[in-house]
Biopython code that builds the backbone (N, CA, C, O; Angstrom):
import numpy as np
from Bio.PDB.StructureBuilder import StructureBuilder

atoms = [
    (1, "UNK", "N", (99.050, 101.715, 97.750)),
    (1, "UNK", "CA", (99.698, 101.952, 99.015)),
    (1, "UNK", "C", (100.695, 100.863, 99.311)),
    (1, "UNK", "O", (101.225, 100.119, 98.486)),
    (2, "UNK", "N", (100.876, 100.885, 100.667)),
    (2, "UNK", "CA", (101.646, 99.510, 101.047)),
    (2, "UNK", "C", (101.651, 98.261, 100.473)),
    (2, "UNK", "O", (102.728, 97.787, 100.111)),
    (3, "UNK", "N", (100.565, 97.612, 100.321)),
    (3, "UNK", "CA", (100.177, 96.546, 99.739)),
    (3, "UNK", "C", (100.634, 96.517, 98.108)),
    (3, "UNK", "O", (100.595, 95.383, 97.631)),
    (4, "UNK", "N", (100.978, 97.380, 97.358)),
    (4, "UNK", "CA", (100.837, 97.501, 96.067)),
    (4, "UNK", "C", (102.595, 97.197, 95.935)),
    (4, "UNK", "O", (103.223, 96.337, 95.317)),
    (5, "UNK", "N", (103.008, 98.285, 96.784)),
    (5, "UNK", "CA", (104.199, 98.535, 97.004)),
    (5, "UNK", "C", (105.145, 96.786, 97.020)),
    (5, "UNK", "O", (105.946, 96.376, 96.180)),
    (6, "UNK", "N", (104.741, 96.211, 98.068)),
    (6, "UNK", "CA", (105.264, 94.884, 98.283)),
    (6, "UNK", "C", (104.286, 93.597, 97.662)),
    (6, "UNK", "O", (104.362, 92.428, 98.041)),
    (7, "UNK", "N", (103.468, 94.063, 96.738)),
    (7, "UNK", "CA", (103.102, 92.651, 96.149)),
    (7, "UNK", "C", (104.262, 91.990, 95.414)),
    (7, "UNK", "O", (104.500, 90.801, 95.627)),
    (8, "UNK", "N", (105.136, 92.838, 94.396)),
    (8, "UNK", "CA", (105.787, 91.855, 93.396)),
    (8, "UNK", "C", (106.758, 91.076, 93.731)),
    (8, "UNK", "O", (107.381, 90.171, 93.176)),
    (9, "UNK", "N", (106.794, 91.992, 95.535)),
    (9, "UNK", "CA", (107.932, 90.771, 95.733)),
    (9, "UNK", "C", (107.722, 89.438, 96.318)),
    (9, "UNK", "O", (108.595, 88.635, 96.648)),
    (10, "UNK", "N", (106.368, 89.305, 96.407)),
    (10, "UNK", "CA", (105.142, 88.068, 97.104)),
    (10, "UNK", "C", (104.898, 87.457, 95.805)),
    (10, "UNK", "O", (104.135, 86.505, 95.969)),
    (11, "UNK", "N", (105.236, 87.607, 94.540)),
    (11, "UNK", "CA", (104.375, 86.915, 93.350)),
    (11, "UNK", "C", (105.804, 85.914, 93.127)),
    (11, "UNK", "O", (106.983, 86.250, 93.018)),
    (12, "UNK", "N", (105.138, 84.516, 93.112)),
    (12, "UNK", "CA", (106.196, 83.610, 92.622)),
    (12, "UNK", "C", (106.217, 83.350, 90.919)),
    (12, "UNK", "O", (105.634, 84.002, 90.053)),
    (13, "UNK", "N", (107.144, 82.103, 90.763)),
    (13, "UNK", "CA", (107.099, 82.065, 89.122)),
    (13, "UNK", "C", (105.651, 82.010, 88.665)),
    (13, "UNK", "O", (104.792, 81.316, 89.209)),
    (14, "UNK", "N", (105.398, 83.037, 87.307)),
    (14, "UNK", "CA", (104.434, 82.628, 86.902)),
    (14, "UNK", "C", (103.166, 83.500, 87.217)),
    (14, "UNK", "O", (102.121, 83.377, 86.579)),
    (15, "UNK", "N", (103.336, 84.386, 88.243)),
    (15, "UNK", "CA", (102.508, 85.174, 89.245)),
    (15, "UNK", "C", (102.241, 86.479, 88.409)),
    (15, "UNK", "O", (103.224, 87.198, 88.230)),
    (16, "UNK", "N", (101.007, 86.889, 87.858)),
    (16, "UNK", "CA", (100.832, 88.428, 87.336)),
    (16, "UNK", "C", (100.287, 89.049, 88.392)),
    (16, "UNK", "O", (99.760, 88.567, 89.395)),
    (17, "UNK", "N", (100.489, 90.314, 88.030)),
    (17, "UNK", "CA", (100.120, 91.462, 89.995)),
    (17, "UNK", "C", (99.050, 92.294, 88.679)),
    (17, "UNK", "O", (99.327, 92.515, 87.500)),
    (18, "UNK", "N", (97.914, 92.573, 89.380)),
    (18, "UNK", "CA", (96.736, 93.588, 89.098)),
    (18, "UNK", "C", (95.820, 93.811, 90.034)),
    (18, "UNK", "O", (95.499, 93.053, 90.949)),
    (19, "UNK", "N", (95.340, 95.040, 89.745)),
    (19, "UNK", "CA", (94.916, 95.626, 90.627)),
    (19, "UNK", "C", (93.593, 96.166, 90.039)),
    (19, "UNK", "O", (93.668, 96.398, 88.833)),
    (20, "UNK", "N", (92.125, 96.476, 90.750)),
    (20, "UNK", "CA", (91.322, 97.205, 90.739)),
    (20, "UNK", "C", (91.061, 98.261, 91.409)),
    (20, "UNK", "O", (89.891, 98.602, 91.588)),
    (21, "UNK", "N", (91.939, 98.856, 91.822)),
    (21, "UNK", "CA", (91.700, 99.895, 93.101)),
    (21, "UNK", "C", (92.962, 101.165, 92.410)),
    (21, "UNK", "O", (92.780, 102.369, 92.234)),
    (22, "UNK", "N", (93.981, 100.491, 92.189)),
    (22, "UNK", "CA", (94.993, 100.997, 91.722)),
    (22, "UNK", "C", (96.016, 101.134, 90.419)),
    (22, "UNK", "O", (97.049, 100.464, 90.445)),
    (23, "UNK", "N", (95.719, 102.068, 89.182)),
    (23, "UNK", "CA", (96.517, 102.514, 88.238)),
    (23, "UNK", "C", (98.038, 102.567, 88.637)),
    (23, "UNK", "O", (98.695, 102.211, 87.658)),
    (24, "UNK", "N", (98.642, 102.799, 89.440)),
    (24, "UNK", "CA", (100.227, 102.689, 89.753)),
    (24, "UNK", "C", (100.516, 101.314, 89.102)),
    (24, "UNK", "O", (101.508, 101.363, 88.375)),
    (25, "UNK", "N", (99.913, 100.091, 89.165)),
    (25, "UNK", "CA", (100.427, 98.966, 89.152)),
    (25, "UNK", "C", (100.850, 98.991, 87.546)),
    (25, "UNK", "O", (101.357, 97.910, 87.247)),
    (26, "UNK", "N", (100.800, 99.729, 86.652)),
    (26, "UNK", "CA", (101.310, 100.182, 85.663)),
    (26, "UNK", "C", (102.594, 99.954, 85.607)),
    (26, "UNK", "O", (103.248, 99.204, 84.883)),
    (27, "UNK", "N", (102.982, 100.889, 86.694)),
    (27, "UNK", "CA", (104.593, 101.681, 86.742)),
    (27, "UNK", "C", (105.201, 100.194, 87.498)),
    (27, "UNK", "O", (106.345, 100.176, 87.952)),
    (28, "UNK", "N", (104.587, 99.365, 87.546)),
    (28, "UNK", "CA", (105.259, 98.031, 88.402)),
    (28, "UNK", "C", (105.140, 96.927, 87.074)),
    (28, "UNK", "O", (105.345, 95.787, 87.492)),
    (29, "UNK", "N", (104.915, 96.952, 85.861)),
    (29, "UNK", "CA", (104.617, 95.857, 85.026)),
    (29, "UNK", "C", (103.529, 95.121, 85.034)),
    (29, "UNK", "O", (103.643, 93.979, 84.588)),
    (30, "UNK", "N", (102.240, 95.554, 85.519)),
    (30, "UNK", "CA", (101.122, 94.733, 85.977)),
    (30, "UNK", "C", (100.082, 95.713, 85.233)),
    (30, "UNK", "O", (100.225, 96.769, 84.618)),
    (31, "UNK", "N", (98.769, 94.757, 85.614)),
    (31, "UNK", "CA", (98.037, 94.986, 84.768)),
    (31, "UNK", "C", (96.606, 96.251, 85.731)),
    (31, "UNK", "O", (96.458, 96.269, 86.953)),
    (32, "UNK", "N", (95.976, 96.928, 84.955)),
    (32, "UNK", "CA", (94.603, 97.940, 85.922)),
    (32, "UNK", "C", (93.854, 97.456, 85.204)),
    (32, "UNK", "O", (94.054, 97.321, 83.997)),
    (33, "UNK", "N", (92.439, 96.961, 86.053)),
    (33, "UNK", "CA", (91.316, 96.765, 85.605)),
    (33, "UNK", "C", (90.571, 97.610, 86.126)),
    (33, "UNK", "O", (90.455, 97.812, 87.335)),
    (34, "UNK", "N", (89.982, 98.195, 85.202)),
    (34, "UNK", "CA", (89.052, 99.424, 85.193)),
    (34, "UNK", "C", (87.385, 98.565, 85.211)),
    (34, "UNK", "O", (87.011, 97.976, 84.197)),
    (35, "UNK", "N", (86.667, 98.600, 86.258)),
    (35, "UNK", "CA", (84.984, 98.327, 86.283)),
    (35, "UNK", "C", (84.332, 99.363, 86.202)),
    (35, "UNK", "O", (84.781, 100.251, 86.926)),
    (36, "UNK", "N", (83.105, 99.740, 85.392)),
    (36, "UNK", "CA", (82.604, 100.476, 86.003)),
    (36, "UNK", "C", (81.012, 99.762, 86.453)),
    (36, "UNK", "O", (80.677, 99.028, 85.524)),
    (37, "UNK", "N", (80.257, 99.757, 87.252)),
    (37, "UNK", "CA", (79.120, 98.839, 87.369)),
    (37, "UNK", "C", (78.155, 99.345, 86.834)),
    (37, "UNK", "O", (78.017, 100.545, 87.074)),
    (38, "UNK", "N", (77.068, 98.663, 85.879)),
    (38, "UNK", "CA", (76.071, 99.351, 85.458)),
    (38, "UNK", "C", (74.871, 98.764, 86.175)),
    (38, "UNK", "O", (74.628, 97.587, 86.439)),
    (39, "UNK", "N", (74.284, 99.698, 86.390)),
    (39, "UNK", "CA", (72.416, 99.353, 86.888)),
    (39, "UNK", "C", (72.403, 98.439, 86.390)),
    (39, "UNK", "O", (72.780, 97.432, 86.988)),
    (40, "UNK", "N", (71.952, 98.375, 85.043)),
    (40, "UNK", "CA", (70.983, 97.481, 84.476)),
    (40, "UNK", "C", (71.391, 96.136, 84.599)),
    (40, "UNK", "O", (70.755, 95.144, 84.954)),
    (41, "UNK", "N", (72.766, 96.301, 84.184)),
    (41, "UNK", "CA", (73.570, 94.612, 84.493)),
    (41, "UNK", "C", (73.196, 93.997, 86.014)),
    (41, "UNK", "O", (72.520, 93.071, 86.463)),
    (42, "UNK", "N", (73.944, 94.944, 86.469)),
    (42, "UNK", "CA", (73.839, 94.422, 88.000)),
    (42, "UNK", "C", (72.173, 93.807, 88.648)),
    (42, "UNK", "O", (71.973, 93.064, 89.609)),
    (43, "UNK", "N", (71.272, 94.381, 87.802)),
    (43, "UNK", "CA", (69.746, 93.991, 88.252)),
    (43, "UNK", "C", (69.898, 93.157, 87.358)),
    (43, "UNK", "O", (70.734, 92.482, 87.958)),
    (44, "UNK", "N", (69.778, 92.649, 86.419)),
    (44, "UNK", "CA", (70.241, 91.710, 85.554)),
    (44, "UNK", "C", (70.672, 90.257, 85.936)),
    (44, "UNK", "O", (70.265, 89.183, 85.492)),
    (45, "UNK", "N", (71.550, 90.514, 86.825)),
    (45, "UNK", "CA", (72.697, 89.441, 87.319)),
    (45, "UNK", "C", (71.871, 88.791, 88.411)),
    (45, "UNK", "O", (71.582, 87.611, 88.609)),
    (46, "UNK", "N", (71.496, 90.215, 89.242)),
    (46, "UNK", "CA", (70.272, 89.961, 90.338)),
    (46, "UNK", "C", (69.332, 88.962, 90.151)),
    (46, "UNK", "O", (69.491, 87.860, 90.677)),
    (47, "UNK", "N", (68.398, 89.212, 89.482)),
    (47, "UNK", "CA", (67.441, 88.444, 88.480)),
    (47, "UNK", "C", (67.911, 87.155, 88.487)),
    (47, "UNK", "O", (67.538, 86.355, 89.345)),
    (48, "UNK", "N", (68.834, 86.816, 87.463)),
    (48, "UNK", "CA", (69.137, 85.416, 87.461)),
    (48, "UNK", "C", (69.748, 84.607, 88.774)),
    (48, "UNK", "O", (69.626, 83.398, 88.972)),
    (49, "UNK", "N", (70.273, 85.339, 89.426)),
    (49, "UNK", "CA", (70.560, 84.469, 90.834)),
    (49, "UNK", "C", (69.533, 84.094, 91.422)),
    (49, "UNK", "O", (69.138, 82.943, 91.610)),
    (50, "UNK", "N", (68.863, 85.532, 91.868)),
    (50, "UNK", "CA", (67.360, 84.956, 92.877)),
    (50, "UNK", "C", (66.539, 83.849, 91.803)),
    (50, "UNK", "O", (66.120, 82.812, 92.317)),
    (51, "UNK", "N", (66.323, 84.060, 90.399)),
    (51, "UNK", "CA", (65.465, 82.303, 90.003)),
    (51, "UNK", "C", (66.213, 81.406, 89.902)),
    (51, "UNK", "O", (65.688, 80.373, 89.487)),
    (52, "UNK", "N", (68.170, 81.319, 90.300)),
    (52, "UNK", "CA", (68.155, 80.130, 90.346)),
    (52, "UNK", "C", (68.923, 79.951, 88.816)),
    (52, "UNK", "O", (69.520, 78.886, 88.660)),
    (53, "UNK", "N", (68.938, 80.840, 87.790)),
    (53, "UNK", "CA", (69.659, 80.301, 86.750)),
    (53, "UNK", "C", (71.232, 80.853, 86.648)),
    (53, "UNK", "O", (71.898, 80.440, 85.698)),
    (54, "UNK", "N", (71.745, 81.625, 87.446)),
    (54, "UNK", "CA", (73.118, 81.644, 87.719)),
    (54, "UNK", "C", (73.425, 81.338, 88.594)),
    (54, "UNK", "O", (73.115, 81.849, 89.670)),
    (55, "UNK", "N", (74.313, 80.171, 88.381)),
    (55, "UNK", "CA", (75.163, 79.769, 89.799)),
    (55, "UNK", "C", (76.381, 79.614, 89.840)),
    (55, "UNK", "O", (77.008, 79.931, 88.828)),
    (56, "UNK", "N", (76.950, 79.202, 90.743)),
    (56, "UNK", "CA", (78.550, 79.103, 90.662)),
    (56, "UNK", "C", (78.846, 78.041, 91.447)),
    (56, "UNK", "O", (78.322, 77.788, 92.532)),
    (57, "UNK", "N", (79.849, 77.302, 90.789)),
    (57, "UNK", "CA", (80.123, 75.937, 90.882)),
    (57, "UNK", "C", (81.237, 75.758, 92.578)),
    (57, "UNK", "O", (82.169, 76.561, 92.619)),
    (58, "UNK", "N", (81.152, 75.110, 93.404)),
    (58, "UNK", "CA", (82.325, 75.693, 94.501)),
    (58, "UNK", "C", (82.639, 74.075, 94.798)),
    (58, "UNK", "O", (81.903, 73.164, 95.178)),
    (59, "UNK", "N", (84.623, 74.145, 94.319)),
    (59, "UNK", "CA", (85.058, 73.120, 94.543)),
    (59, "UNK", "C", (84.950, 72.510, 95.695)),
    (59, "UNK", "O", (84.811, 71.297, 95.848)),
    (60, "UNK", "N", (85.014, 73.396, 96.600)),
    (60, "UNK", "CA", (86.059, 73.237, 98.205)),
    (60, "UNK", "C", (85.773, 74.450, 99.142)),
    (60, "UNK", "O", (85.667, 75.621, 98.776)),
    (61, "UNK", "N", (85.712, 74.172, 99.877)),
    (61, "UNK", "CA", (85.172, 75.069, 101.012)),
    (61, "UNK", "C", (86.038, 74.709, 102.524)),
    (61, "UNK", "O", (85.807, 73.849, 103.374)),
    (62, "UNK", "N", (87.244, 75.882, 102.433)),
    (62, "UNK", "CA", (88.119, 75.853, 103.851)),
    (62, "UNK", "C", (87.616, 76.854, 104.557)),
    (62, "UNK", "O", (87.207, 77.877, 104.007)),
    (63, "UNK", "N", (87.583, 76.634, 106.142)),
    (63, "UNK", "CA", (87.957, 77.626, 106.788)),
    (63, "UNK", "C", (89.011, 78.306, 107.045)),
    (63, "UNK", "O", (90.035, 77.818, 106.566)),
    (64, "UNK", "N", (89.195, 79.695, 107.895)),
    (64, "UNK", "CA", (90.077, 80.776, 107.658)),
    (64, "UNK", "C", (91.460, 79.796, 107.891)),
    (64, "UNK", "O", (92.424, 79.743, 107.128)),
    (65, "UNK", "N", (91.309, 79.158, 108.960)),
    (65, "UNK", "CA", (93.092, 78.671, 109.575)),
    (65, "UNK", "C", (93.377, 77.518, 108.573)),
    (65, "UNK", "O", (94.364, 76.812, 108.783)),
    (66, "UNK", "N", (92.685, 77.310, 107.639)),
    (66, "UNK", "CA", (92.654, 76.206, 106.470)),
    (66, "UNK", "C", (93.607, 76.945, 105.136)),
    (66, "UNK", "O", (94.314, 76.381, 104.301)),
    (67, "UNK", "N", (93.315, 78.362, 105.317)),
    (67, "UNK", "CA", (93.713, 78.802, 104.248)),
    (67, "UNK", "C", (95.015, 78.485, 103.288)),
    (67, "UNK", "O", (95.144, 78.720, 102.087)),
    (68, "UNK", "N", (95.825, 77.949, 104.100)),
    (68, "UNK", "CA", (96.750, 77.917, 103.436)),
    (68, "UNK", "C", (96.937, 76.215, 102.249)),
    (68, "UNK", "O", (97.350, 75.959, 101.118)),
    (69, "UNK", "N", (96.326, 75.455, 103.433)),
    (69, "UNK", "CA", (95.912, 74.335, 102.153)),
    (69, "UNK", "C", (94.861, 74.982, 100.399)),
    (69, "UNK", "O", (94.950, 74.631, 99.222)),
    (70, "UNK", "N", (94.112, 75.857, 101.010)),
    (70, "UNK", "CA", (93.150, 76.486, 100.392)),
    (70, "UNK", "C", (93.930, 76.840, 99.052)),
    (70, "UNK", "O", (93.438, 76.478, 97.984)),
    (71, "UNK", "N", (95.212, 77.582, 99.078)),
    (71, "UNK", "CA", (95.926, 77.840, 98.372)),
    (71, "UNK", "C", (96.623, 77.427, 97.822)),
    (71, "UNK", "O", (96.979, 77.993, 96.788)),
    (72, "UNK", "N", (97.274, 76.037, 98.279)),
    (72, "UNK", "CA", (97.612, 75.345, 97.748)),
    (72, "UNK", "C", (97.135, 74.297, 96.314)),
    (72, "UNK", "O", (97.737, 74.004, 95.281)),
    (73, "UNK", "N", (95.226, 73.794, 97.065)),
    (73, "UNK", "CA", (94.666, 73.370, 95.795)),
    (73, "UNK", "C", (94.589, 74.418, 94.971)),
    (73, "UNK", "O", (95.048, 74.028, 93.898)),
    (74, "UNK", "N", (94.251, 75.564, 94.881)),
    (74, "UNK", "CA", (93.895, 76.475, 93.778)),
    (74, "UNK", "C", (95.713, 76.412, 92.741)),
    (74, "UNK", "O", (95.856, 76.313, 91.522)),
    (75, "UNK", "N", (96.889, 76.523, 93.909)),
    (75, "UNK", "CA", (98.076, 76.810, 92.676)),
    (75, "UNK", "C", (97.963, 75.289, 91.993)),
    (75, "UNK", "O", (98.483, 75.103, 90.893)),
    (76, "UNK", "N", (97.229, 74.151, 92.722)),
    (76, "UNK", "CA", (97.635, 73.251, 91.886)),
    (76, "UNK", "C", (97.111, 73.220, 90.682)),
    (76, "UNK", "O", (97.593, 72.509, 89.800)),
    (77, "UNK", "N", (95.969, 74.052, 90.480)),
    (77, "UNK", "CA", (95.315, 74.114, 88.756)),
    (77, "UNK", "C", (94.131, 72.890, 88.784)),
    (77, "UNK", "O", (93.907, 72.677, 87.593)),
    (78, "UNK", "N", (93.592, 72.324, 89.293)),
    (78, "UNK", "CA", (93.170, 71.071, 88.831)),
    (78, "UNK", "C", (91.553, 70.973, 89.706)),
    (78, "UNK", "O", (90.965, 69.966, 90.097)),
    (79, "UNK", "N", (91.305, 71.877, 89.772)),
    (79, "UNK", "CA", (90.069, 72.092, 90.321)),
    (79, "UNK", "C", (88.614, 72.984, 89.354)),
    (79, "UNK", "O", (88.748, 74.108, 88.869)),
    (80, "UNK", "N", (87.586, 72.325, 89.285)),
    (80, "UNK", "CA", (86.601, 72.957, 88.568)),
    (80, "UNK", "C", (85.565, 73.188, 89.794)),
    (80, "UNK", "O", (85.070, 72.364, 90.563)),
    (81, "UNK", "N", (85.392, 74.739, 89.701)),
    (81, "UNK", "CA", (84.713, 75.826, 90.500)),
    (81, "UNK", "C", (85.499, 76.316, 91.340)),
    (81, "UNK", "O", (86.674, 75.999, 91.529)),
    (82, "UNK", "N", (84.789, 77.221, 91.951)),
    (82, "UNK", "CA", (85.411, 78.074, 93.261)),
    (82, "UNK", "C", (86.233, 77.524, 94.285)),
    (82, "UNK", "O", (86.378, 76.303, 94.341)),
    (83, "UNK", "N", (86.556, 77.965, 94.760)),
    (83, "UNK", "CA", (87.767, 77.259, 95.885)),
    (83, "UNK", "C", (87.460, 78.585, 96.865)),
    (83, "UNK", "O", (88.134, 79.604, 96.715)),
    (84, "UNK", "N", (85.900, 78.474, 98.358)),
    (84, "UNK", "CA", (86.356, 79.048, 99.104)),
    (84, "UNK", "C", (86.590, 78.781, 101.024)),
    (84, "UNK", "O", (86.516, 77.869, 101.847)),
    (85, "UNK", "N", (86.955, 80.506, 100.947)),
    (85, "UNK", "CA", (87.711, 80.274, 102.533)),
    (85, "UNK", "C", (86.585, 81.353, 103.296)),
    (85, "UNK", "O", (86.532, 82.574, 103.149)),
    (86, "UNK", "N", (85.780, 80.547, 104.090)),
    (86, "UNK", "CA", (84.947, 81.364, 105.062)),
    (86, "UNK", "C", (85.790, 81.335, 106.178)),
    (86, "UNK", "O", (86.591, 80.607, 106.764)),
    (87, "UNK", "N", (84.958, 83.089, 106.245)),
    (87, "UNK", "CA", (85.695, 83.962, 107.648)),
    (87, "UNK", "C", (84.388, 83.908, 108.805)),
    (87, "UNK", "O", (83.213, 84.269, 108.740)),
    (88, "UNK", "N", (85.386, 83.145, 110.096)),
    (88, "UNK", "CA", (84.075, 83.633, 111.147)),
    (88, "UNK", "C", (83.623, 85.238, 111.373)),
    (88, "UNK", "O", (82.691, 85.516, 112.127)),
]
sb = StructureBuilder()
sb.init_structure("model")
sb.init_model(0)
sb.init_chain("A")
sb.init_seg("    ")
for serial, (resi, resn, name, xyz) in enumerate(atoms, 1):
    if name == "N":
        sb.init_residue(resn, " ", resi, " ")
    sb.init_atom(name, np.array(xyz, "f"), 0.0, 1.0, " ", f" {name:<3s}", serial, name[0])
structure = sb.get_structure()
């Protein structure tokens, strides 16, 4: 839709546009990622979170009106783990 429509002109140097929702992004030079979710994985994944043996590493933690610093560390590249932005 809209959003698809005006991403490429939001992507700076360096910027690839893809989409999971949307195959058009084809016809724009970008890439479709196709998921499909399986049970078993997904209980799987389950599993290891609730004991504790998958986790995920989180650099930095902004709030929403932060966001834009937020974005900034992530284009700078130089961060190991997540980089997030909680919404009230």
């Amino acid at each position: 839709g809209e959003a698809l429509r005006i991403s490429p002109a939001l992507l700076t140097g360096g910027g690839r546009l893809a989409s999971v929702a949307d195959g058009a992004v084809l016809a724009l030079g970008g890439h479709y990622v196709f998921v499909r979710p399986d049970a078993a994985d997904l209980t799987a994944l389950t599993e290891l979170a609730e004991s504790g043996r998958l986790t995920v590493e989180v650099a930095a933690t902004f709030p929403l009106e932060r966001a834009a610093e937020a974005q900034r560390l992530n284009a700078a590249g130089h961060t190991r783990g997540k980089i997030v932005v909680t919404v009230p």
